[in-house]
C-alpha positions, 0 to 999 in steps of 0.5 A: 500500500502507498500514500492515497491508496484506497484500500478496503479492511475486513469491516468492508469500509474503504480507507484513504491511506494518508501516510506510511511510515517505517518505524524500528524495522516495521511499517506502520499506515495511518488510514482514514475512512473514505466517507466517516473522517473521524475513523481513523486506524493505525495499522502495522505490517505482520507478514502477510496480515496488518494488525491494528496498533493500540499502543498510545505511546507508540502512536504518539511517536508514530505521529510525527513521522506520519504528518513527515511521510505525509508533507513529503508525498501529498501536494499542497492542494490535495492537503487543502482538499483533505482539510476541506473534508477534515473540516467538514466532517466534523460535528457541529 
């Protein structure tokens, strides 16, 4: 998977991939929901298998790296364009 695949997980949801990361030997997405921003999911490569990441401390490190990844990849309009959709998914 690259930056701006999209992607369908086993909930049958389809994902943006905003960013990927390798991070101590491993590789490491940030996804977002196609249609509900607010669903977010951190995710690592096992093999043949991504697994969900649930270790706060490890995402809080994860994090600068993605918006890095993610700042050298997507161009300043797409970012505009994600904004856009960030911030009008959001509740009022």
């Amino acid at each position: 998977m690259d930056i701006k695949d999209l992607v369908t997980l086993s909930d049958d949801k389809e994902y943006i991939v905003v960013s990927k990361v390798v991070y101590e030997s491993k590789t490491y997405y940030y996804l977002l929901e196609n249609i509900d921003y607010s669903n977010v999911k951190f995710l690592v490569e096992n093999g043949e298998e991504l697994k969900s990441v649930k270790d706060k401390e490890l995402i809080l490190k994860l994090l600068p790296l993605f918006i890095q990844a993610t700042n050298e990849t997507i161009t300043e309009e797409e970012m505009e364009i994600i904004n856009q959709y960030v911030e009008e998914s959001k509740p009022e």
